[in-house]
N, C-alpha and C positions, 0 to 999 in steps of 0.2 A: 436803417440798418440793412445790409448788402442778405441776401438769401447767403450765404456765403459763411459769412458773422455768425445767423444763427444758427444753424447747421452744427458749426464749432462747440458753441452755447452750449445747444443740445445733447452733444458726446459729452461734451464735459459735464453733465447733468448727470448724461447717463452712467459713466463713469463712477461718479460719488454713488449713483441710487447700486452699483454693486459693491462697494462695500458697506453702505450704510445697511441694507436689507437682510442681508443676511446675519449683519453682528443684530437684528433685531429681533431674528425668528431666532438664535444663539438665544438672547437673552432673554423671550420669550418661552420657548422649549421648558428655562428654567424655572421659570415662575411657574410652568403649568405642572411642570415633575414634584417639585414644591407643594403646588394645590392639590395635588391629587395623594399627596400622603397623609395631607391632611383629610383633605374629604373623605376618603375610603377608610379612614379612621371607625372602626366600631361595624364596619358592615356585616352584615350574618347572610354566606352565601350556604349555606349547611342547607339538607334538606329540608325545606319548609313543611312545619307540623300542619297537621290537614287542619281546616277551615278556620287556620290561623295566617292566611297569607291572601294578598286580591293582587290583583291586577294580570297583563300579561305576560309580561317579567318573569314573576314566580310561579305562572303558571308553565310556561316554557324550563322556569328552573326544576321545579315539580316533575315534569313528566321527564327532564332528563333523569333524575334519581331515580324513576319508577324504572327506566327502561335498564338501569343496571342489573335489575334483576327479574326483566320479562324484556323480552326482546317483541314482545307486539308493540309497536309505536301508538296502534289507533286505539290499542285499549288504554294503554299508558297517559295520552292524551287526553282522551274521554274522562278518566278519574281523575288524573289530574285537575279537569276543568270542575269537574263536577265536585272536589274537595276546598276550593276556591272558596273565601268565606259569604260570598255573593250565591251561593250555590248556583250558578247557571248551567243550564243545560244543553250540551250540544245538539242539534241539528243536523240533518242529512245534506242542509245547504252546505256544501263542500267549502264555498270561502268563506266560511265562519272557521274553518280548518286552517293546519297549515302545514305544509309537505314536511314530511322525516327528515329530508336530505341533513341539514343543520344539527337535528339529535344525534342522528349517528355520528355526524363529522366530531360533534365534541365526543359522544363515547371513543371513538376512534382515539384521540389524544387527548382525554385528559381525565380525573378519575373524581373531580369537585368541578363546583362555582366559582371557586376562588381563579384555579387555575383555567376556567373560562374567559375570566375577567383577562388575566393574563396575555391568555391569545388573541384575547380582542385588541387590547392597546397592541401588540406586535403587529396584527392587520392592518389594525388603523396606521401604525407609523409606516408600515409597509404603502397602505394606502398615498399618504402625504408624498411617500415619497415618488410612489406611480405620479400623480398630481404635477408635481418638479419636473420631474425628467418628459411627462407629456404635455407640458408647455413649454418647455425649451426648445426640443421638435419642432410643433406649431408657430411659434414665437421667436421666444429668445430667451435671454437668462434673465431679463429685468422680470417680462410679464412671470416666467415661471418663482422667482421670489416672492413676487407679489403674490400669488395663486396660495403661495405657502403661507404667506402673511393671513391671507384673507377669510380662508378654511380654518385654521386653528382655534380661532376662539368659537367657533360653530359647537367643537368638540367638548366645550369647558359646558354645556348643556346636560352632557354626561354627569356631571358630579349636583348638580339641581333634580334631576333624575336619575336617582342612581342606577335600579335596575333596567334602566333604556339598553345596555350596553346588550342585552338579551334579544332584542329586538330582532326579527331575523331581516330587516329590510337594514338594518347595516350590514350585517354580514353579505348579503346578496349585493349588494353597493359594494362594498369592497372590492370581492374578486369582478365586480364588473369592471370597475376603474383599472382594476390589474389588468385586466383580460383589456381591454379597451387599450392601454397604452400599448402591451408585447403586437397590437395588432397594427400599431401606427408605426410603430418601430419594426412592421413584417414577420413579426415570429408568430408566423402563423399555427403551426402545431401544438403550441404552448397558449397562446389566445385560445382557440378553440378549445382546448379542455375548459381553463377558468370560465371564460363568458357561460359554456355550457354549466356547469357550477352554479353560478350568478341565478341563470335561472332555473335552474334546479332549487335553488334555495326557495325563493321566491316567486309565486308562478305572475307577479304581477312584472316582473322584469323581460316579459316575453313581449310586454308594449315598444318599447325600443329596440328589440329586434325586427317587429311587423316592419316599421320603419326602415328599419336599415334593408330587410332585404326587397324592399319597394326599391329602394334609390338603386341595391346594387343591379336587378333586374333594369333601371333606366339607364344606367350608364355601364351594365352587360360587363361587371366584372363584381368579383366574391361573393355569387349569387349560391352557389355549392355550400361556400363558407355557412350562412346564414341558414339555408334551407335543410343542411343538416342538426342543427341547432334547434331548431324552431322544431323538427319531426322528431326528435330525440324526446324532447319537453312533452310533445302531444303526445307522444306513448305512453310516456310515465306518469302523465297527468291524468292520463285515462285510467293506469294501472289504480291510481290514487283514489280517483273518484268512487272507482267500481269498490273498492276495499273502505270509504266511508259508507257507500249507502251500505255494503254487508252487513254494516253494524247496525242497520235500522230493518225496520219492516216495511214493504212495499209500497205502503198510507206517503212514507215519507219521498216517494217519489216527484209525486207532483208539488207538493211544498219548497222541493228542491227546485225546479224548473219555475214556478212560481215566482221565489227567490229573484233566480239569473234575472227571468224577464219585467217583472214591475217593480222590483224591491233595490236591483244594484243599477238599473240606467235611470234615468231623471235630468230632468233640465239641470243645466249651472247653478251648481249652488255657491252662495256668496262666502258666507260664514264657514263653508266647509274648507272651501281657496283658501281664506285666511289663516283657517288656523292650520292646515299645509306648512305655508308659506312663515310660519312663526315659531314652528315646532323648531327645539334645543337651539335657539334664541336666547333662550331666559336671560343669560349672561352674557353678551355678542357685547361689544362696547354700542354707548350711545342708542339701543335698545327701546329708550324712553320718545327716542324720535321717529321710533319703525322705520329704523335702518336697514331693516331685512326687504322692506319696501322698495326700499330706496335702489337697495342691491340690486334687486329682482327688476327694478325699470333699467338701472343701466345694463345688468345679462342683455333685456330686450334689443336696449339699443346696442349694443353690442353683437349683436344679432343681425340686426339692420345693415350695420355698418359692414359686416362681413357679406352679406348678402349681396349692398350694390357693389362691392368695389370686387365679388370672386363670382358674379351669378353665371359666367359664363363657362366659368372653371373652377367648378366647384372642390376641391384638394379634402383630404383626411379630418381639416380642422371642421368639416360639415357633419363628422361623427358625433362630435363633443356636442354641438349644439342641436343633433337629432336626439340626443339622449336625452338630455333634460326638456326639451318642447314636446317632445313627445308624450310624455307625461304630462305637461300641464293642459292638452290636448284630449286626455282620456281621465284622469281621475277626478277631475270636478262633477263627471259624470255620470261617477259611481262610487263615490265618497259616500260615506253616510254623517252628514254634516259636520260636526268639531270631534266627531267618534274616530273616526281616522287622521286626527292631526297628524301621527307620527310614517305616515305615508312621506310625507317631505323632507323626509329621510334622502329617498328614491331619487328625488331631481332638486334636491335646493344644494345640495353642497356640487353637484354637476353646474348649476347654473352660476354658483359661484366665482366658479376657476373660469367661466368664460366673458367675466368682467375686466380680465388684465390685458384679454385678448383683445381688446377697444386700442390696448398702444403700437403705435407702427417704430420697432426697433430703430435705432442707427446701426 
């Protein structure tokens, strides 16, 4: 067959894969709008009664009720944790914390859990759709379907988990992915608020900035970008820090430093990757074959593959795969074994979307 021939083949392939794909995430869309009226069927986002609620879900649902009527976030959180039916105890170790930024935002708009959940699925679709249009950029319009195919059932993890959707490491993924495309597409003043966001929510999303502004420092452009970013977070995280240990007494100093240095670094851990790398899964199709596995090797080679064929010209699509490597680079090494599954929040649905990117358009 002539190079010629297939070439032809291949539009024509590509061709049908634009309309088949789309009438699929249509048809899809609908089964999951469908599943979700069902599942969310009976949920109780009401304030939860004290030492009648576990996990961290409700512990984050908890202290947003408290903060409606005590605007101190560290006290609000502190009781919260400590009304937990586990009664546990917070700590001066600051990342046993987790920043305001998130509590307020929902005070800010909205006045339940219900209408939390609310804002979340609008993120989220808001997300998907960042996800589209920032592989179409990179790519083209097959891989970004695909990206949309690929990601979606990630989400239906949500309804096996219900109160996951509290979780602040989606929120801080969200406006990162937002922040992340307005930055490929140059809207630069609008990126910079979001990304700054992102990690404000999450001080663990300041891993894929260390990155980014390494590369822009090498290749001596959006190094401003990144370093104001980056010194933003380190004030406000210092503001945070100094306002946990306040709540303790001076003993908790060194426990805290403690902590940082023997308790969160540690060699590779096996079981901790894992269960990363499997977190809102539950439901993913074919599941039973650790498809997520499977995922995660072709991301790699997807990776590879962009590496030999751009290493000399490295372009924008080197963002997308610095977010997610990055992470898998830093939290094996300060995971605390299958206790932070839901860390894979952070880079498995990033490493996703850069499976589609393995196709070389027509």
């Amino acid at each position: 067959m002539k190079i010629t021939d297939k070439k032809h083949i291949l539009k024509k392939i590509a061709s049908l894969c634009k309309v088949v794909l789309p009438a699929f995430v249509v048809m899809y869309l609908l089964f999951f709008i469908l599943s979700a009226r069902t599942q969310y069927t009976g949920i109780n986002l009401d304030n939860p009664e004290d030492y009648k609620y576990r996990g961290d879900g409700m512990i984050f649902l908890k202290t947003f009720y408290l903060l409606q009527s005590n605007s101190n976030f560290y006290a609000a959180y502190r009781q919260a944790t400590g009304r937990d039916n586990s009664k546990r105890q917070l700590s001066a170790d600051v990342f046993t914390w987790r920043l305001p930024t998130i509590f307020y935002f929902w005070g800010l708009f909205v006045k339940n859990g219900y209408q939390i959940l609310i804002i979340y699925w609008i993120l989220a679709f808001t997300f998907v759709l960042s996800i589209f249009f920032l592989l179409k950029r990179l790519s083209g319009i097959i891989a970004s379907w695909l990206g949309v195919i690929i990601i979606l059932p990630y989400f239906a993890g949500n309804f096996w988990y219900k109160d996951s959707f509290l979780f602040t490491e989606w929120w801080a993924l969200f406006f990162f992915v937002i922040g992340l495309t307005l930055f490929v597409y140059k809207k630069y003043s609008l990126a910079w608020i979001i990304l700054l966001l992102s990690v404000l929510i999450r001080e663990l999303m300041l891993i894929p900035f260390i990155f980014f502004l390494i590369w822009s420092f090498l290749k001596k452009r959006n190094s401003l970008f990144f370093v104001t970013i980056i010194a933003i977070f380190l004030l406000y995280f210092v503001l945070h820090y100094s306002l946990v240990i306040s709540s303790f007494n001076n003993n908790h100093l060194r426990a805290t430093t403690f902590n940082l240095l023997h308790y969160r670094f540690h060699p590779f851990e096996k079981l901790g990757f894992l269960s990363m790398t499997a977190f809102s899964f539950w439901s993913y199709p074919f599941i039973k074959f650790r498809v997520n596995l499977l995922l995660f090797l072709i991301g790699a080679v997807s990776l590879l593959k962009y590496l030999a064929g751009h290493w000399k010209a490295l372009d924008d699509t080197f963002y997308v795969y610095i977010s997610a490597w990055s992470f898998l680079l830093v939290l094996p090494f300060i995971s605390n074994n299958s206790g932070n599954d839901y860390w894979g929040i952070l880079f498995m649905p990033i490493l996703l979307i850069t499976v589609p990117l393995l196709i070389d358009e027509f």
